[in-house]
N, C-alpha and C positions, 0 to 999 in steps of 0.2 A: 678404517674402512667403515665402522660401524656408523661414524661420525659424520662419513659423508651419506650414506642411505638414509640416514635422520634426515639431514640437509636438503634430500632429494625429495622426500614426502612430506616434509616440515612437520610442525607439530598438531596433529587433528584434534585436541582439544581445545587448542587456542585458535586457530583459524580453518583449519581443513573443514571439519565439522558441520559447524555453523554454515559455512558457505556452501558445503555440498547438500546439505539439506536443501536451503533455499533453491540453489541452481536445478536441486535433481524434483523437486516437488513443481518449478516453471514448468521446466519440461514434459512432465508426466500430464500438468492441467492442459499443454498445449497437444498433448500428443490424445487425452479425451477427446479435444475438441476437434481434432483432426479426425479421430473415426465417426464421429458425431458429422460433422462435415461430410465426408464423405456417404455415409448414409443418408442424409437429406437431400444430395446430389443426385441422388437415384431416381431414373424415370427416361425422358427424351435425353436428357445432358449425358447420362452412365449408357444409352445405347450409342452416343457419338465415340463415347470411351469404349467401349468396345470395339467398335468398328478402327477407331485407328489401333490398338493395341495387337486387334487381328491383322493389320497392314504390317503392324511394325515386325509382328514374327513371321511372317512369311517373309517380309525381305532380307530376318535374320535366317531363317532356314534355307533360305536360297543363294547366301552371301555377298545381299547385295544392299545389307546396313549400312549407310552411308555416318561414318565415324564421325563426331564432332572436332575441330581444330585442338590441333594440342593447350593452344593458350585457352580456349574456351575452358576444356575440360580442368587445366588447373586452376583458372578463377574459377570455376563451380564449387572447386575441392577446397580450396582455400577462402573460400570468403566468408566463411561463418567463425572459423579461428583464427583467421585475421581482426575479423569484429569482436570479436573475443577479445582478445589482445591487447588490441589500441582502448577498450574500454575499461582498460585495468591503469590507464595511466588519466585517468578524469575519476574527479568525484560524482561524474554522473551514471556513471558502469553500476552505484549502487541500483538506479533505476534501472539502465539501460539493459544490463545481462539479465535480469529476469525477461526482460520483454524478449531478449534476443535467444535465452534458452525457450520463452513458450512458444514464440513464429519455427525455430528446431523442429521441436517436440511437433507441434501443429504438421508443416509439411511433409515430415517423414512419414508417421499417423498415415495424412491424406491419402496419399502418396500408395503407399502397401493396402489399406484401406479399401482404396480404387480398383486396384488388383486384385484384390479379395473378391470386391462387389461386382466384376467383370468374368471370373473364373473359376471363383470359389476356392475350393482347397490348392487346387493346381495354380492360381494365381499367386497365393503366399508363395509359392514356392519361385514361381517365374520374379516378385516384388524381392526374396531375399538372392536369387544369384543379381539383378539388376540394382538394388540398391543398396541388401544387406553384407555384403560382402565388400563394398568400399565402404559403408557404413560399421565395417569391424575396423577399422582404424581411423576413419574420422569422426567418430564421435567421441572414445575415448580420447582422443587428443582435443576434442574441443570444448570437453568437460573440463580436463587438467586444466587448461586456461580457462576456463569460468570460474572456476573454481577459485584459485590465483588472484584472477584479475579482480571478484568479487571481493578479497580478501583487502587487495590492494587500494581497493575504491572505497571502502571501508575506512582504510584509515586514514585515507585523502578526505574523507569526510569528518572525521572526527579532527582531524589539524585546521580544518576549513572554519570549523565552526568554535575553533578555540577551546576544545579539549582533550589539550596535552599537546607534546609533542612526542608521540612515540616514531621511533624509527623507521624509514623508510623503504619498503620491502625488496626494492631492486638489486635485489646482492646476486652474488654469482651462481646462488641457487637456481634465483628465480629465472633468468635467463638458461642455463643448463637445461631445465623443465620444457622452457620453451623449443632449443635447442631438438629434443626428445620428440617433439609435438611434429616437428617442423619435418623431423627423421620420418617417424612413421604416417603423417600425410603424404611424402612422398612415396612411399611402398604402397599406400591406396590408391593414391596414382598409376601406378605404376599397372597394378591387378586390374583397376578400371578399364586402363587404355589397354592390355593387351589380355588380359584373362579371363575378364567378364565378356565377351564379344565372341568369345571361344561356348563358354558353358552358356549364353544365352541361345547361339545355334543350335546345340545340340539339344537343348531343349525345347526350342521352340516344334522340334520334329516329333517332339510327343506331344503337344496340344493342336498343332495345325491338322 
């Protein structure tokens, strides 16, 4: 048992580590540059943001939010840990997953940022039922493969360029992990398409 929880978090001084730094330090410069962004946004651009953000909650107060398609909503939930993913089997993911955790980091930022600069305190709050809360299970899943995939692109680089041949990381682990990711996007799914739709009406009847 013990053997397989190893298995499941692998070893963070040889590659967890390393990788999660990198991956969690993209994210955080793109998630600066995302409130940065957003505050220079402000002026005629953040009063159009307003105006549709007040559209959007009175249609949610009135129930008559028009849902986006199921497929839309899971390629939205899926395509950043999908990207994730596939960049873990190229030696370009060494490049790629930084660029692809700080554009993350960046839109999320913007994003809550926007609501912030539209609402002020009541906005963070209206930004975490609208994004934070699918964002409690797809981001941890889309860090676990960055992380990973980082790891893996890693050593697709160092074989690439002729130093060494250490083993190749696709073992049953590494898929399991994935397997895990694949589980809890779907339960974000799941709270987006029926949960969050719920707690954004009812909230929007204290800001309207």
């Amino acid at each position: 048992m013990r053997r397989a929880v190893a298995g499941f978090w692998w070893s963070p001084a040889i590659e967890g580590t390393p990788a999660l730094v990198v991956t969690a330090t993209f994210f955080a410069l793109g998630g600066l540059l995302g409130c940065f962004g957003a505050v220079w946004s402000a002026g005629s651009g953040m009063d159009a943001m307003t105006g549709y953000l007040e559209q959007f909650l009175t249609a949610a107060q009135g129930g008559a939010l028009q849902e986006p398609a199921l497929w839309t909503l899971v390629w939205r939930a899926v395509r950043w840990s999908l990207a994730a993913f596939l960049l873990g089997f190229t030696a370009l993911g060494v490049f790629g997953l930084p660029v692809l955790t700080a554009m993350r980091g960046f839109y999320l930022a913007f994003s809550v940022a926007a609501f912030a600069q539209a609402y002020g305190g009541r906005g963070l709050m209206t930004a975490f039922l609208l994004l934070g809360v699918p964002a409690l299970f797809y981001i941890p899943a889309f860090f676990l493969l960055s992380v990973q995939s980082f790891s893996a692109a890693c050593v697709l680089t160092g074989r690439t360029a002729g130093q060494g041949r250490r083993e190749l990381p696709y073992h049953r682990d590494y898929f399991f992990r994935c397997g895990v990711c694949v589980a809890v996007v779907c339960m974000g799914i799941f709270l987006e398409r029926y949960l969050v739709p719920v707690l954004i009406a009812g909230w929007a009847g204290a800001l309207i």
